[in-house]
C-alpha positions as CSV (number, residue, x, y, z in Angstrom):
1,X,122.7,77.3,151.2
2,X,121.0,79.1,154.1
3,X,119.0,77.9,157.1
4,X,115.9,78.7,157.9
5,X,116.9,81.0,160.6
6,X,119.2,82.7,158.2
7,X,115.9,83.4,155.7
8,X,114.0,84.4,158.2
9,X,116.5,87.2,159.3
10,X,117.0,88.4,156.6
11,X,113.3,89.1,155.7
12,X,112.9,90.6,159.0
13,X,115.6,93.0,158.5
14,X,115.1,93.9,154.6
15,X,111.7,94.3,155.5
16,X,111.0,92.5,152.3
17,X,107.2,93.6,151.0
18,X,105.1,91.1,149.0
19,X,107.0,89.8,146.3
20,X,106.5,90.5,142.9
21,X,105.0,87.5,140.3
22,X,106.5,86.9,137.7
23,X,105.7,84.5,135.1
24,X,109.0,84.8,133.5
25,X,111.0,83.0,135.5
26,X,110.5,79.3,135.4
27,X,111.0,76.6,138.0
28,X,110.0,73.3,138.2
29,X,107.3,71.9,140.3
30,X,108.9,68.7,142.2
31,X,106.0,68.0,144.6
32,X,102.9,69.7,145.8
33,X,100.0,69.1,148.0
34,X,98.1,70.9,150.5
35,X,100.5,71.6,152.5
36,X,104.1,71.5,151.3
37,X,105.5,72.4,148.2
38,X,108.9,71.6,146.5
39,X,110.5,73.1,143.5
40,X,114.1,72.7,141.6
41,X,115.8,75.6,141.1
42,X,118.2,76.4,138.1
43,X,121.9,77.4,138.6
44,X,122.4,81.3,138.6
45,X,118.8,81.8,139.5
46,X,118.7,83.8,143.0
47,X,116.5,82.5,145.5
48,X,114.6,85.6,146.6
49,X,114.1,89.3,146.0
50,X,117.5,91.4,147.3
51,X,119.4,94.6,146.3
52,X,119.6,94.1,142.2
53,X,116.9,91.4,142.3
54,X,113.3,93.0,143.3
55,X,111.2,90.6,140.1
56,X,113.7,87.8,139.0
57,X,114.1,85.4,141.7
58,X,113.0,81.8,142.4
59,X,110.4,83.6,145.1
60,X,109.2,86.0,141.8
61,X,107.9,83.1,140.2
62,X,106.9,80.5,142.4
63,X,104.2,83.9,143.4
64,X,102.8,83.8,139.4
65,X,101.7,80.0,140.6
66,X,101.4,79.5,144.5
67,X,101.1,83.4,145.4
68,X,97.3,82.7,146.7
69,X,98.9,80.2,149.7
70,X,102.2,82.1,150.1
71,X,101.2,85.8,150.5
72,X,99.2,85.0,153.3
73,X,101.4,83.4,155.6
74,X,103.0,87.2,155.4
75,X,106.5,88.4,155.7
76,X,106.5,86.9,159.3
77,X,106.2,83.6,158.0
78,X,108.7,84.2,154.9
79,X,105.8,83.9,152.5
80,X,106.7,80.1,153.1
81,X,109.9,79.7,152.2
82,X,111.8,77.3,154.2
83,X,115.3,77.5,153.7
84,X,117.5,79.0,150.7
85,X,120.2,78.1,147.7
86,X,123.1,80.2,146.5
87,X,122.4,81.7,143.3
88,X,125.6,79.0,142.0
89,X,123.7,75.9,143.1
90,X,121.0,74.8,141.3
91,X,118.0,71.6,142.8
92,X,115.3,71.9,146.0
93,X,113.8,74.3,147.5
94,X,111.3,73.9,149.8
95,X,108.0,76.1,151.0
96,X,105.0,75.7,153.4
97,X,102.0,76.3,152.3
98,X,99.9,76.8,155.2
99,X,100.9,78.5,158.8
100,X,101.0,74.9,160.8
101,X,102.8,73.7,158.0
102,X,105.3,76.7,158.2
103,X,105.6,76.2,161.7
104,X,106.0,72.2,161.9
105,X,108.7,72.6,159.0
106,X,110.4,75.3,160.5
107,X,110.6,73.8,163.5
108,X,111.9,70.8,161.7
109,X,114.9,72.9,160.1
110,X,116.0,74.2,163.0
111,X,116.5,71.2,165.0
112,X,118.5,69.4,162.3
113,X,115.7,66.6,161.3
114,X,115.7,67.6,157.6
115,X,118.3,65.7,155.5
116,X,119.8,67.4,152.3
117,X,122.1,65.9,150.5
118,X,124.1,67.1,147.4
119,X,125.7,66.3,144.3
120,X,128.9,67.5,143.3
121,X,132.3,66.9,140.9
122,X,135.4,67.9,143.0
123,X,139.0,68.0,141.8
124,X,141.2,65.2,142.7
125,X,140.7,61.9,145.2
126,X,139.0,62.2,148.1
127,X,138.9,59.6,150.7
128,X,135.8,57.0,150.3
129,X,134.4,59.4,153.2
130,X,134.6,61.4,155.9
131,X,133.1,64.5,158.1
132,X,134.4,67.8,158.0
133,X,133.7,70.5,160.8
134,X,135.2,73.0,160.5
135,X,133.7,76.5,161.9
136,X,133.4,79.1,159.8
137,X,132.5,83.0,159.6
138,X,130.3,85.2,157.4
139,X,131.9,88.2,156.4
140,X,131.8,90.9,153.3
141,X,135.4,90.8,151.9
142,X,135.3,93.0,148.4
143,X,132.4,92.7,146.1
144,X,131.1,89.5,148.0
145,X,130.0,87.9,151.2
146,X,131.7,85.2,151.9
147,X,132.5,82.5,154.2
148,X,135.8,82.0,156.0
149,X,137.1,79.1,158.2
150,X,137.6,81.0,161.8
151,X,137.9,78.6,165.3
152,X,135.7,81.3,166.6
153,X,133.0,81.3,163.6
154,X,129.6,79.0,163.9
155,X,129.5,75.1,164.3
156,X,129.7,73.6,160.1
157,X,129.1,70.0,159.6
158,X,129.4,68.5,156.1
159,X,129.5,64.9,155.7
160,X,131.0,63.2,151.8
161,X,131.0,60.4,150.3
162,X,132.8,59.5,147.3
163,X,130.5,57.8,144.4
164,X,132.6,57.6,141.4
165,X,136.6,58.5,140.6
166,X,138.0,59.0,137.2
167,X,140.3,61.4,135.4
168,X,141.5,63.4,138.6
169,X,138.1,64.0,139.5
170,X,135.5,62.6,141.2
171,X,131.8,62.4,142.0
172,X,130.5,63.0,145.4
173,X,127.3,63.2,147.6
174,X,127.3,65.4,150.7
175,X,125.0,65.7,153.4
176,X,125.1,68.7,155.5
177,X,123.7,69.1,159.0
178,X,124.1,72.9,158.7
179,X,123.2,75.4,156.4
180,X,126.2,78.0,156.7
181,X,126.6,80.3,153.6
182,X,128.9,78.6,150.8
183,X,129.5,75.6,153.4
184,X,129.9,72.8,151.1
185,X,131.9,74.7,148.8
186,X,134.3,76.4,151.8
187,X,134.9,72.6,153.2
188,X,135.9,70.9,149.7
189,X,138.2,73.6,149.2
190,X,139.5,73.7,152.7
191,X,139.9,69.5,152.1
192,X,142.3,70.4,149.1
193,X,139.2,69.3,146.6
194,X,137.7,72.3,145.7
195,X,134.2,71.9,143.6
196,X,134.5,72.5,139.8
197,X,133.8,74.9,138.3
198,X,134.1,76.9,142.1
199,X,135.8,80.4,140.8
200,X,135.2,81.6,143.9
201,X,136.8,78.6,147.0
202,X,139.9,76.9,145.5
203,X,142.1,75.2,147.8
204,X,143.8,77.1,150.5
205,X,143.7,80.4,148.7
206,X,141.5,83.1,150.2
207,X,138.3,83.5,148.4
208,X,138.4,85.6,145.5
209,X,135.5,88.0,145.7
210,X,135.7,90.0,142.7
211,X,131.8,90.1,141.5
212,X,133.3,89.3,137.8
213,X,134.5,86.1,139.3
214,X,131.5,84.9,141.0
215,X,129.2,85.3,138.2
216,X,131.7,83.0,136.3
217,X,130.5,80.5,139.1
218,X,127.3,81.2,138.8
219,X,127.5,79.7,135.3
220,X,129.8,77.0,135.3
221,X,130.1,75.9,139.2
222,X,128.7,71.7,139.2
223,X,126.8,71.4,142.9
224,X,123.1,70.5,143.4
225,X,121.0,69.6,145.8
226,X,119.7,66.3,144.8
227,X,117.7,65.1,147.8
228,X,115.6,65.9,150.6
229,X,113.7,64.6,153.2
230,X,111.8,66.1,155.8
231,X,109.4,65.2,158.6
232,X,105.9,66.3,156.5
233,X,103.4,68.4,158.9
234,X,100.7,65.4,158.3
235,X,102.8,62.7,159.6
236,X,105.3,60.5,158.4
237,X,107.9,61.7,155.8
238,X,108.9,63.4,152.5
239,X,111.4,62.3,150.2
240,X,111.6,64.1,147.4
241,X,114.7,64.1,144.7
242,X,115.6,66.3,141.5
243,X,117.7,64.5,138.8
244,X,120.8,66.2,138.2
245,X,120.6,69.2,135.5
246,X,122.6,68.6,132.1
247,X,125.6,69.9,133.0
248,X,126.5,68.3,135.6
249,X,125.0,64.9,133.8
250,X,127.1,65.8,131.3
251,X,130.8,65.9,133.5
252,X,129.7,63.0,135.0
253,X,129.9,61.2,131.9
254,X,132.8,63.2,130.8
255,X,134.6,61.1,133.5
256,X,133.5,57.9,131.8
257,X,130.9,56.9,134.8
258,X,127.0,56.0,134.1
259,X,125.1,58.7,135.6
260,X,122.0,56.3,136.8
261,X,124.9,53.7,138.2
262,X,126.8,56.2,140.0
263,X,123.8,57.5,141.7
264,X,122.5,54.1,142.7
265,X,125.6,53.4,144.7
């Protein structure tokens, strides 16, 4: 996940033109009105057009159906987009559709009064809940960039709470008051409870940042962001939630718990 801030750099320094549409790559539409707009994202889909990614993206489509509203509010607006997902995590992503919308929900981000929370399988027990803060740094360490825990690195905040426990696993929901690159996944691993199917974080270990190894996450790694909620530029709020995608339905169940039940706890 990235912050807003984060997005927003990094269209400023790619000096990312208009973004391609491209009908090809499907999303679905969570909410949409005037102003806002919400979409899931699959796992292994990337966000928004990089090196290697210039039509394929999230952004690439969500242009084929919302380009009208999003190309002009221009690169120094983002082209609406609000925040971002790692290619690995698949659920919300959130745009603006107009500039005081952009601006209200931007503002929003950046002051910590949007709430996203996550869905995730971790290996082992976990207690009921807790807070991890631990500070972390963005760095390019082989083929990847990656995030390492450093004292000196930027404030992380990642809050868990554990839903279900069966089989050496369990099910968790995290809500995160920062938006560091790979935060949740860098603080269940640092926790000893690294997220399955997480090639990439396990445990103490240093990240492995072979390229071969994080596409294997980008197909099999179980975290999504299931809710969000956000102050909405007309007043009052927005809650908006995507169920979780098959697989991670599916290991739910593999662990003998309901899906629906877990969730409603």
């Amino acid at each position: 996940m990235r912050s807003a801030r984060g997005v927003a750099e990094y269209l400023v320094t790619s000096g990312m033109p208009v973004p391609a549409s491209n009908p090809r790559v499907t999303f679905d539409t969570v909410h949409v009105d005037g102003e806002v707009l919400v979409v899931a994202k699959p796992r292994g889909r990337v966000t928004l057009p990089g090196r290697g990614h210039d039509r394929d993206t999230l952004l690439n489509g969500v242009f084929a159906e919302y380009g009208a509203a999003l190309a002009r509010l221009g690169a120094r607006r983002d082209y609406g987009l609000l925040h971002r997902l790692d290619r690995a995590t698949s659920g919300l992503v959130a745009f603006a559709l107009t500039a005081p919308a952009y601006d209200s929900l931007r503002d929003a981000f950046s002051n910590r009064r949007v709430e996203k929370s996550y869905l995730t399988i971790v290996e082992g027990a976990p207690r009921g809940e807790g807070t991890c803060r631990l500070r972390l740094r963005q760095m390019r360490r082989g083929d990847l960039l990656v995030s390492v825990p450093d004292p000196a690195g930027v404030d992380a905040v990642t809050h868990w709470r554990v839903l279900g426990r069966a089989r050496g696993r369990s099910l968790v929901v995290c809500r995160i008051e920062t938006g560091r690159l790979h935060q949740i996944r860098v603080h269940l691993a640092a926790l000893g409870h690294p997220i399955v199917g997480d090639t990439v974080y396990r445990q103490a270990n240093d990240p492995d940042t072979r390229a071969s190894v994080a596409r294997s996450a980008d197909r099999s790694l179980l975290l999504h962001a299931w809710r969000l909620r956000l102050p909405h530029p007309s007043g009052g709020f927005l809650d908006v939630e995507a169920p979780p995608p098959t697989a991670l339905a599916d290991a739910v169940r593999e662990l003998g718990l309901d899906p629906a039940k877990a969730l409603r706890a």
